[in-house]
N, CA, C and O atoms as a GROMACS GRO file, in nm:
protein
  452
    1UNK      N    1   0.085  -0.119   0.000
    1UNK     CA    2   0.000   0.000   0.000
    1UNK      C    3   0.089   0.124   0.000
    1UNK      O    4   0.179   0.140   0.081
    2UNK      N    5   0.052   0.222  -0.111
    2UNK     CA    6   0.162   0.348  -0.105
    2UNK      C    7   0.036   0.447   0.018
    2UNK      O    8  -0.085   0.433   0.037
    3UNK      N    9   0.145   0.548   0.081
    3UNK     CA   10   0.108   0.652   0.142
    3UNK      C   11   0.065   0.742   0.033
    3UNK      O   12   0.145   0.775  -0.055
    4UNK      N   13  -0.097   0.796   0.036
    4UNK     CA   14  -0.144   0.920  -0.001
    4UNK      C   15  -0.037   1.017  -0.020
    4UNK      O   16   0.032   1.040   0.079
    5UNK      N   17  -0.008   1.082  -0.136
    5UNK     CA   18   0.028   1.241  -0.168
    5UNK      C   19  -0.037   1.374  -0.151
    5UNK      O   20  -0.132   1.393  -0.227
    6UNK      N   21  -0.012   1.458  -0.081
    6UNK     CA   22  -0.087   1.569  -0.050
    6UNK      C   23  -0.037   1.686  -0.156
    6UNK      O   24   0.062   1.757  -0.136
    7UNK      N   25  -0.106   1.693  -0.249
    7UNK     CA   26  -0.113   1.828  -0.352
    7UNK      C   27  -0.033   1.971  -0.251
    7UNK      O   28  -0.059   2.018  -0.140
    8UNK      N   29   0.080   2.005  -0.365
    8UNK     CA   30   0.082   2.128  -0.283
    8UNK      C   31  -0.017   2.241  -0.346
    8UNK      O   32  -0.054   2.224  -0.462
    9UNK      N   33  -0.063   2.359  -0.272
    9UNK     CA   34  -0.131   2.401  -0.308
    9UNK      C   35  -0.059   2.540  -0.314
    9UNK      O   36  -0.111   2.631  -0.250
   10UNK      N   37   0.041   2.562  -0.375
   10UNK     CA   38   0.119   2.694  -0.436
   10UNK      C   39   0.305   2.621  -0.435
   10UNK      O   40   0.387   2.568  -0.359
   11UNK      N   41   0.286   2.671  -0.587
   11UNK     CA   42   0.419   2.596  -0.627
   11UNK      C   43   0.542   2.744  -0.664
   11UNK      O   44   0.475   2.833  -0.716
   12UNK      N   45   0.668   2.782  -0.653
   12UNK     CA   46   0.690   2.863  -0.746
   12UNK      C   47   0.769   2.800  -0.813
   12UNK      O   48   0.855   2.729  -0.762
   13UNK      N   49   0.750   2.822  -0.998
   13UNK     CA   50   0.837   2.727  -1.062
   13UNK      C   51   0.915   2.792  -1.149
   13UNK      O   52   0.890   2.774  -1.268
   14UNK      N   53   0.989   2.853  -1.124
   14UNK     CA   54   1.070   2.939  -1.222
   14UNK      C   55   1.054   3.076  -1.246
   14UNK      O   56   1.103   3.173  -1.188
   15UNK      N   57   0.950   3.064  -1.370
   15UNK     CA   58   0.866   3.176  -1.406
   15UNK      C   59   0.765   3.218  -1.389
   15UNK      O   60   0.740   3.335  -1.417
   16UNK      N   61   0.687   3.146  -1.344
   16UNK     CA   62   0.568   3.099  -1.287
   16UNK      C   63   0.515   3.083  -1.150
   16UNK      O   64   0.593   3.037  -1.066
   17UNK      N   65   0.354   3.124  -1.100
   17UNK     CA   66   0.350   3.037  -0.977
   17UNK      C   67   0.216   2.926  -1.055
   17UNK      O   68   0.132   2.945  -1.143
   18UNK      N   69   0.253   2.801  -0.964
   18UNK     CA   70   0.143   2.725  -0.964
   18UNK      C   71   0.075   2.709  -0.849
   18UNK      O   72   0.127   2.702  -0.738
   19UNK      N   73  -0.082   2.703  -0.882
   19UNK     CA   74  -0.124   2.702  -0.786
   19UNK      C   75  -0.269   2.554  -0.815
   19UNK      O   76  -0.338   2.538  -0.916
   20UNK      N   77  -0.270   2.492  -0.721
   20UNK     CA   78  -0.369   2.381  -0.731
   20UNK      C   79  -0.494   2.441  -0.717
   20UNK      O   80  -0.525   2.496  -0.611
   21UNK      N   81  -0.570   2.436  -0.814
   21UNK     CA   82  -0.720   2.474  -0.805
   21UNK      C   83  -0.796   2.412  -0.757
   21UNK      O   84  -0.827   2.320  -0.833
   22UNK      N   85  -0.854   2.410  -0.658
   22UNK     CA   86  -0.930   2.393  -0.490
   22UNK      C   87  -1.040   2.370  -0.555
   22UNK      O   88  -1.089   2.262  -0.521
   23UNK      N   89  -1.125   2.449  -0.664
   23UNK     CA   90  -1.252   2.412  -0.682
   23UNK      C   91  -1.279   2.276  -0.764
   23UNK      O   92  -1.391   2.226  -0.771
   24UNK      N   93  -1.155   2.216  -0.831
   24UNK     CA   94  -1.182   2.063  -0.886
   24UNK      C   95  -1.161   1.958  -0.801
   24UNK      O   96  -1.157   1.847  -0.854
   25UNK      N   97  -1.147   1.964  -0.674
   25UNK     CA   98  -1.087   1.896  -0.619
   25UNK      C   99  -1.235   1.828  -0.522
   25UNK      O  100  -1.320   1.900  -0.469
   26UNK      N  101  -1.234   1.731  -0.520
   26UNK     CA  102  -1.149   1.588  -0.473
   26UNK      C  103  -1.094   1.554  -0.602
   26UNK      O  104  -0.978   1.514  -0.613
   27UNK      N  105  -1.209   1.577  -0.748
   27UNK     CA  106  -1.138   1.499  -0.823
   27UNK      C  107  -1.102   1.516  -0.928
   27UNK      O  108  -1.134   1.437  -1.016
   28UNK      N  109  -1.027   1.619  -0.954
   28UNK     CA  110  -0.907   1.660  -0.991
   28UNK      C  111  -0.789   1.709  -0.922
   28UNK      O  112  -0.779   1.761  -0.811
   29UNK      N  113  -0.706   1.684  -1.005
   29UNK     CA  114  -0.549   1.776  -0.937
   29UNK      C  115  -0.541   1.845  -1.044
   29UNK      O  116  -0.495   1.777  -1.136
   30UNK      N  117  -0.567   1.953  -1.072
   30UNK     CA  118  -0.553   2.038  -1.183
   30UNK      C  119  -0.459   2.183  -1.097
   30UNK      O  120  -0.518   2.242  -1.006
   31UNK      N  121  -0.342   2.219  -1.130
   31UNK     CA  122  -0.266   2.311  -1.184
   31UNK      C  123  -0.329   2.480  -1.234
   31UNK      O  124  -0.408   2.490  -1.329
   32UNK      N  125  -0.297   2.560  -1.181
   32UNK     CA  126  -0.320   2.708  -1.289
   32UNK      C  127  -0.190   2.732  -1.306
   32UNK      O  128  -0.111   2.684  -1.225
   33UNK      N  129  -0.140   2.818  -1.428
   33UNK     CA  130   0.010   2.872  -1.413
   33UNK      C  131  -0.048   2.964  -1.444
   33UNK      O  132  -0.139   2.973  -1.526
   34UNK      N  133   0.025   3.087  -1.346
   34UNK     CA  134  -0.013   3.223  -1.327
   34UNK      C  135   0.161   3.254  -1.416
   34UNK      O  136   0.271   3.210  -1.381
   35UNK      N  137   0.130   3.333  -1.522
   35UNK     CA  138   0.215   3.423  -1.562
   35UNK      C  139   0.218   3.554  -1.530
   35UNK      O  140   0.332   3.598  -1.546
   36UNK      N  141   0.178   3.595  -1.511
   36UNK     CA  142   0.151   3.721  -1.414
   36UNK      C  143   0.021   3.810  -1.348
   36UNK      O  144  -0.089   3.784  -1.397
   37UNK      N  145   0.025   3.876  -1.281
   37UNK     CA  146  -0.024   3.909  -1.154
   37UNK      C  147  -0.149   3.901  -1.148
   37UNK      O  148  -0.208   3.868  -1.045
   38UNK      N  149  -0.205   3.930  -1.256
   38UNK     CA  150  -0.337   3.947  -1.304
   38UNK      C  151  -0.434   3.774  -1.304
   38UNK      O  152  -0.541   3.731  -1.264
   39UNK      N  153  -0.292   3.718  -1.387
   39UNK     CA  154  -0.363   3.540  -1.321
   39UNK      C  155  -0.390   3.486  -1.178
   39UNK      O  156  -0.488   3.419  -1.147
   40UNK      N  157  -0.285   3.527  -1.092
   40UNK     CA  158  -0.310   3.523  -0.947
   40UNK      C  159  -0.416   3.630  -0.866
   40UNK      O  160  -0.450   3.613  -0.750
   41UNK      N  161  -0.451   3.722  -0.935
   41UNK     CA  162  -0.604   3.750  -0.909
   41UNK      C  163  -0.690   3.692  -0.901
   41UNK      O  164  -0.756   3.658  -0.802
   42UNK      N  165  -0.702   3.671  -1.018
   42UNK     CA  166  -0.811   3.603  -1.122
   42UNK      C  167  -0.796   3.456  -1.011
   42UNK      O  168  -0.909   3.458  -0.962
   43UNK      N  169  -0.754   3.386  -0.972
   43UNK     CA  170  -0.750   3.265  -0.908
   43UNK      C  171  -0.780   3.265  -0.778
   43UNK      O  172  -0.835   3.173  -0.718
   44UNK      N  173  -0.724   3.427  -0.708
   44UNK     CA  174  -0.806   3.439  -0.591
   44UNK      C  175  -0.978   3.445  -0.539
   44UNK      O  176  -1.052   3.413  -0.446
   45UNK      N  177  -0.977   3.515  -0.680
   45UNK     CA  178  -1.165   3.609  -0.676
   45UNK      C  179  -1.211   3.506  -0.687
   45UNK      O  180  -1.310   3.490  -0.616
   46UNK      N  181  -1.162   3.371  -0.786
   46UNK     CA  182  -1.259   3.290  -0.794
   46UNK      C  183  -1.263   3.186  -0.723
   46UNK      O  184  -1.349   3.100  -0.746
   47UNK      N  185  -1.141   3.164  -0.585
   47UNK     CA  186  -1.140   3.023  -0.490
   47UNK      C  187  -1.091   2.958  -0.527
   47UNK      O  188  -1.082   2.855  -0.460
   48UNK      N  189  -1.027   2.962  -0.649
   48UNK     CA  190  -0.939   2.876  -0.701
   48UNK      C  191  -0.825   2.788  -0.532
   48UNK      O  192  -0.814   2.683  -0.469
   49UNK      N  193  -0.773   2.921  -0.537
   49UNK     CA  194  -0.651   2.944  -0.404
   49UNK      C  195  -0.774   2.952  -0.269
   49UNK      O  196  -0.862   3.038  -0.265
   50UNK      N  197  -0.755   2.849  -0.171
   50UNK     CA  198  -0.792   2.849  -0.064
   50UNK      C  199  -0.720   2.845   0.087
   50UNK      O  200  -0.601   2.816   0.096
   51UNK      N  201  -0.770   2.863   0.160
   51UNK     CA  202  -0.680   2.892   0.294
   51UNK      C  203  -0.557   2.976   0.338
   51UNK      O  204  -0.443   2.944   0.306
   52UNK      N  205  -0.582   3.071   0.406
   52UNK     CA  206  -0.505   3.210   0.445
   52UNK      C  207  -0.368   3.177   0.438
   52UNK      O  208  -0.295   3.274   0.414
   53UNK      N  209  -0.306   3.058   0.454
   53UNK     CA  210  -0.159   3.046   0.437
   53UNK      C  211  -0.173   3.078   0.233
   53UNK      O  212  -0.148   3.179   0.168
   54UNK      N  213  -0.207   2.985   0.203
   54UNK     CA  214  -0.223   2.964   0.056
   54UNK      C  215  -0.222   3.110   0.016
   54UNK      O  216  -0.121   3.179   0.003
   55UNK      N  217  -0.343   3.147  -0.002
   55UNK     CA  218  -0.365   3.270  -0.059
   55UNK      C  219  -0.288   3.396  -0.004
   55UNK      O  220  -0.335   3.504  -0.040
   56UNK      N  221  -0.171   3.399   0.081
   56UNK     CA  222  -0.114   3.512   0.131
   56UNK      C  223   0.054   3.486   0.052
   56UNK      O  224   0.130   3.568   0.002
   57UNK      N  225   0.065   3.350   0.067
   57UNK     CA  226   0.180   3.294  -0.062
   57UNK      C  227   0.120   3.350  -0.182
   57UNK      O  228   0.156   3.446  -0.250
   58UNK      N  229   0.022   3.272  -0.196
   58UNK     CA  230   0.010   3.310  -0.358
   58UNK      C  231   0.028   3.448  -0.380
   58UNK      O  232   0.098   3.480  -0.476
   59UNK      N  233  -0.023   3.542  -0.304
   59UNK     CA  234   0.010   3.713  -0.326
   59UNK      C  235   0.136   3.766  -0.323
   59UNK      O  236   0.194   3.852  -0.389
   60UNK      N  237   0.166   3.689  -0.222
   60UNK     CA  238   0.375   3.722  -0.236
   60UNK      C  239   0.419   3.717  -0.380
   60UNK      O  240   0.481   3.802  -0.444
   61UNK      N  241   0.357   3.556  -0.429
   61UNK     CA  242   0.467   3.542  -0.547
   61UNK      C  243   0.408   3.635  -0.664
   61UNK      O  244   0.471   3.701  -0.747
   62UNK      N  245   0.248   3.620  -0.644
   62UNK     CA  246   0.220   3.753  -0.771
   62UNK      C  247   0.269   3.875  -0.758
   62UNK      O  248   0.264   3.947  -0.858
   63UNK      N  249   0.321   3.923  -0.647
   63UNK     CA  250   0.420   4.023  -0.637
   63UNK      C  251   0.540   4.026  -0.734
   63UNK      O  252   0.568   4.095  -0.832
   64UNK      N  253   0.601   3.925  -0.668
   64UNK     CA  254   0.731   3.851  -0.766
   64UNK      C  255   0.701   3.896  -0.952
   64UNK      O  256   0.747   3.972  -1.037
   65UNK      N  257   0.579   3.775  -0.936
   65UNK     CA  258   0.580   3.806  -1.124
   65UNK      C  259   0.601   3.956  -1.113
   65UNK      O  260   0.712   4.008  -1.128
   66UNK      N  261   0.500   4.016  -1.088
   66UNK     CA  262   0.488   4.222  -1.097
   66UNK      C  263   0.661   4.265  -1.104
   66UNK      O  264   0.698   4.341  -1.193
   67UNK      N  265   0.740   4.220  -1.023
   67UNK     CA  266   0.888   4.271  -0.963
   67UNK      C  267   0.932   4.229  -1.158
   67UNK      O  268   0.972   4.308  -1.244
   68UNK      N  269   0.902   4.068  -1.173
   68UNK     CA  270   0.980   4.062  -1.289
   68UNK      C  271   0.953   4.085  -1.376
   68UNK      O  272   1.020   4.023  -1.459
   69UNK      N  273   0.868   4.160  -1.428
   69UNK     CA  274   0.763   4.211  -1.528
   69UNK      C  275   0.866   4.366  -1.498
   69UNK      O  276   0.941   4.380  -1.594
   70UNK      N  277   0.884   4.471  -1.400
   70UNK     CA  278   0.915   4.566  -1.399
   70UNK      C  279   1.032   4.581  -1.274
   70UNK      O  280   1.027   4.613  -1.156
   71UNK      N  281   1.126   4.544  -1.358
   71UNK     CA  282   1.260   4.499  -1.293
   71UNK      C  283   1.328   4.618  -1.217
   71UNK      O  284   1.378   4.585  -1.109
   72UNK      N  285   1.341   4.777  -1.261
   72UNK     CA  286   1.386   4.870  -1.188
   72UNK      C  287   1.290   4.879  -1.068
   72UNK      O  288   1.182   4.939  -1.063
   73UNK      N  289   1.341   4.820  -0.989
   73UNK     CA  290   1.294   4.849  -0.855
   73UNK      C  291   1.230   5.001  -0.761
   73UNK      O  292   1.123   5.045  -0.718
   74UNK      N  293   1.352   5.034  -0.766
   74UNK     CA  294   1.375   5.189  -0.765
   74UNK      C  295   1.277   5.312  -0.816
   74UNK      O  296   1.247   5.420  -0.764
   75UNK      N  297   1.231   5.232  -0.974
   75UNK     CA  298   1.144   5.344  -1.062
   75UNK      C  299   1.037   5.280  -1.009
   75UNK      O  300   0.961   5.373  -1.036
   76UNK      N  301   0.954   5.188  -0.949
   76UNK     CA  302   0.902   5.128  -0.964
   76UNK      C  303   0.806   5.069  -0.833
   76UNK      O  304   0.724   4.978  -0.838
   77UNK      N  305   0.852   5.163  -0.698
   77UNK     CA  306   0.812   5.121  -0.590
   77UNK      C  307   0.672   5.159  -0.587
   77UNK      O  308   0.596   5.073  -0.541
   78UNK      N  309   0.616   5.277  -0.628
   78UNK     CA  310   0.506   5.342  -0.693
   78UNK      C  311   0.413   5.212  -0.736
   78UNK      O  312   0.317   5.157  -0.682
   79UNK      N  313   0.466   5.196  -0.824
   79UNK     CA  314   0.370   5.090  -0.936
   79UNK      C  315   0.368   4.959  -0.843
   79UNK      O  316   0.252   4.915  -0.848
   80UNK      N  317   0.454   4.868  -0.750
   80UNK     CA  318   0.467   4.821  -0.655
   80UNK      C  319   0.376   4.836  -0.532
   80UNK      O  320   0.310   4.737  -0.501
   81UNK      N  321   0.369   4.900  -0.491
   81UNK     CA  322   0.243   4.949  -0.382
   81UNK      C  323   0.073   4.954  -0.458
   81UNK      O  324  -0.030   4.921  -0.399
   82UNK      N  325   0.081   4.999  -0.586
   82UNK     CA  326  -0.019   4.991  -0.657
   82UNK      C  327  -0.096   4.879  -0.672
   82UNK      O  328  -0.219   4.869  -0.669
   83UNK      N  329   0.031   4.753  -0.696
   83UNK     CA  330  -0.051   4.654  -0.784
   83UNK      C  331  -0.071   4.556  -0.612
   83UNK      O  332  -0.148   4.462  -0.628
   84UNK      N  333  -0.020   4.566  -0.476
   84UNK     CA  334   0.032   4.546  -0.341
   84UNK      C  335  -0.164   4.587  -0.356
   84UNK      O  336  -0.237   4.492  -0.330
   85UNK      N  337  -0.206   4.669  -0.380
   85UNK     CA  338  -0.381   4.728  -0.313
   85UNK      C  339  -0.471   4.649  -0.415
   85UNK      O  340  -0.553   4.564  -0.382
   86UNK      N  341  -0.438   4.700  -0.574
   86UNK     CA  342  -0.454   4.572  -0.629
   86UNK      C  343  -0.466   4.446  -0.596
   86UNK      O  344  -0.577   4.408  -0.635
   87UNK      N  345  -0.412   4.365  -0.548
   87UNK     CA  346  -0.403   4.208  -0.492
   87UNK      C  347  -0.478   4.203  -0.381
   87UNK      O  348  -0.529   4.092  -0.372
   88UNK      N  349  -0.516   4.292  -0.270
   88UNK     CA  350  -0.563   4.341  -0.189
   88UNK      C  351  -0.712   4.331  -0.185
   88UNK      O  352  -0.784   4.284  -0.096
   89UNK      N  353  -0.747   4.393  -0.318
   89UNK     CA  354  -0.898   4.366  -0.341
   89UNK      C  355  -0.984   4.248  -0.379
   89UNK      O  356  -1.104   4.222  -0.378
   90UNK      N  357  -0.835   4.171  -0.423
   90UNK     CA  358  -0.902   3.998  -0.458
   90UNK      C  359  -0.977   3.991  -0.390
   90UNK      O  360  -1.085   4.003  -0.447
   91UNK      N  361  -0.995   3.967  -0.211
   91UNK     CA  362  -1.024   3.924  -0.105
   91UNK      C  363  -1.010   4.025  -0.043
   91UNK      O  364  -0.892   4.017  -0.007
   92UNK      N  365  -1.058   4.136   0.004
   92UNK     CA  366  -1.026   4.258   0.105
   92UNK      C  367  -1.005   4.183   0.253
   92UNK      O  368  -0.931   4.245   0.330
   93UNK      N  369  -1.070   4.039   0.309
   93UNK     CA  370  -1.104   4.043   0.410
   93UNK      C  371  -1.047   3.920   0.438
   93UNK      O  372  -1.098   3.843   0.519
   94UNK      N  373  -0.917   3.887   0.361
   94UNK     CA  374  -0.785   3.777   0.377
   94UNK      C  375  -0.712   3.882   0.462
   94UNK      O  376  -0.679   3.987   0.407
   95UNK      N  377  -0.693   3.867   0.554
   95UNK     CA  378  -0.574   3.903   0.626
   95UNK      C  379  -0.458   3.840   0.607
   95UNK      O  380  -0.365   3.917   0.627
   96UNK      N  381  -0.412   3.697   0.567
   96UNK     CA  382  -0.271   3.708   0.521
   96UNK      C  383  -0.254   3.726   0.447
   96UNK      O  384  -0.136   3.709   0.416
   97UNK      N  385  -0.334   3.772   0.352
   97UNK     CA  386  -0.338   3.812   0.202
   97UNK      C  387  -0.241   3.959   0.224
   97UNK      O  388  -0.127   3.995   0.194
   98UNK      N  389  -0.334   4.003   0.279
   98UNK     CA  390  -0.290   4.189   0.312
   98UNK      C  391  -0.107   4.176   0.397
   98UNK      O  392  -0.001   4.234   0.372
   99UNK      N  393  -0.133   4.105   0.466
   99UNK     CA  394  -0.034   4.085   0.538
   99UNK      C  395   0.104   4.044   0.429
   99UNK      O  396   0.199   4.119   0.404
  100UNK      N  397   0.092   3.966   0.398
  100UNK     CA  398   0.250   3.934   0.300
  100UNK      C  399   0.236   4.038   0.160
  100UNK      O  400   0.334   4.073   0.094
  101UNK      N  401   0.098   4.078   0.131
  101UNK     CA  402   0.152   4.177   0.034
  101UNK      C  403   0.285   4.322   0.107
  101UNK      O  404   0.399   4.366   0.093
  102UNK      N  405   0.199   4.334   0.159
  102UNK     CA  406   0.238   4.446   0.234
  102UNK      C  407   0.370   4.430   0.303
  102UNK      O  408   0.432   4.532   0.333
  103UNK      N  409   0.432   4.279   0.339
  103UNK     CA  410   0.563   4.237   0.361
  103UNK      C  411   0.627   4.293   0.249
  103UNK      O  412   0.714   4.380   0.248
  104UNK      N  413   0.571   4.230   0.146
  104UNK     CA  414   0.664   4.217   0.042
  104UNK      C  415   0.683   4.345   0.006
  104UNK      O  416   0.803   4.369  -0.008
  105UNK      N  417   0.615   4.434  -0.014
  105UNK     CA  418   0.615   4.592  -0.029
  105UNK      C  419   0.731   4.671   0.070
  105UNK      O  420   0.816   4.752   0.032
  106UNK      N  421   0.710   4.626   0.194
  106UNK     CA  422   0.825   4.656   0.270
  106UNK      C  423   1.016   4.584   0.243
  106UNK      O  424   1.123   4.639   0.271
  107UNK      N  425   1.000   4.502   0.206
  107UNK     CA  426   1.143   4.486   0.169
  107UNK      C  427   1.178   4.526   0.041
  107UNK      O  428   1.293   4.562   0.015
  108UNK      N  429   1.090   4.524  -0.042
  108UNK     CA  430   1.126   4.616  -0.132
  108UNK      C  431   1.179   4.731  -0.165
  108UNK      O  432   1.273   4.760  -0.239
  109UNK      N  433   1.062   4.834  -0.058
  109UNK     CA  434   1.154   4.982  -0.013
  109UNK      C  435   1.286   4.929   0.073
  109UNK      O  436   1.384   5.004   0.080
  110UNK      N  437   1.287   4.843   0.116
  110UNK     CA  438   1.424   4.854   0.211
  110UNK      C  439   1.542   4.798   0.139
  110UNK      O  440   1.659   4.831   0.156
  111UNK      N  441   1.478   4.675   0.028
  111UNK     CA  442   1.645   4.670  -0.067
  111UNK      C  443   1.650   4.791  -0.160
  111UNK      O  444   1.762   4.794  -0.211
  112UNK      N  445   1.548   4.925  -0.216
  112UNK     CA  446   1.631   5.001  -0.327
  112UNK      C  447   1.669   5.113  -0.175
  112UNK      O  448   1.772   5.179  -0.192
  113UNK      N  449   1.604   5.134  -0.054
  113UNK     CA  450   1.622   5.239   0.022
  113UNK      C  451   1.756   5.261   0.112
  113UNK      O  452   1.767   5.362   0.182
   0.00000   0.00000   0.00000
């Protein structure tokens, strides 16, 4: 008898985040690849991404895509905080959502500051 596998439910894979979509599940394991930020929205609003750990990762890394999409940091903390309220509204009422955006917003100003 093999031991059950537990799906992770936020992957980062390179370029990409993956995230296991919660609403096929028991029976599916189906995958989203978020290419950028706008896909990891789109996956929040709709439950795709479930549970406050999950969905506060997943906002970190759609951060990430945003960072690598607009690489000057520096020019860019502006547009950074923007898309940080943006992600914000997926779920207004995720608190780790808000919470690791808003991490991530902070080290940001503190590596160009």
């Amino acid at each position: 008898m093999t031991a059950a596998r537990t799906p992770l439910a936020v992957v980062w894979a390179g370029d990409r985040v993956r995230l296991l979509d919660q609403t096929r599940l028991p029976h599916e394991e189906v995958y989203l690849d978020c290419l950028a930020i706008e896909d990891v929205f789109a996956a929040i609003c709709k439950l795709s991404v479930r549970g406050a750990p999950a969905i506060g990762i997943a906002a970190a890394y759609g951060l990430v895509l945003q960072l690598e999409e607009t690489m000057d940091a520096g020019a860019n903390l502006a547009v950074l905080a923007e898309r940080a309220r943006y992600l914000r509204s997926a779920r207004p009422t995720a608190v780790n959502l808000a919470w690791a955006v808003e991490r991530m917003v902070r080290c940001a100003e503190r590596s160009v500051g």
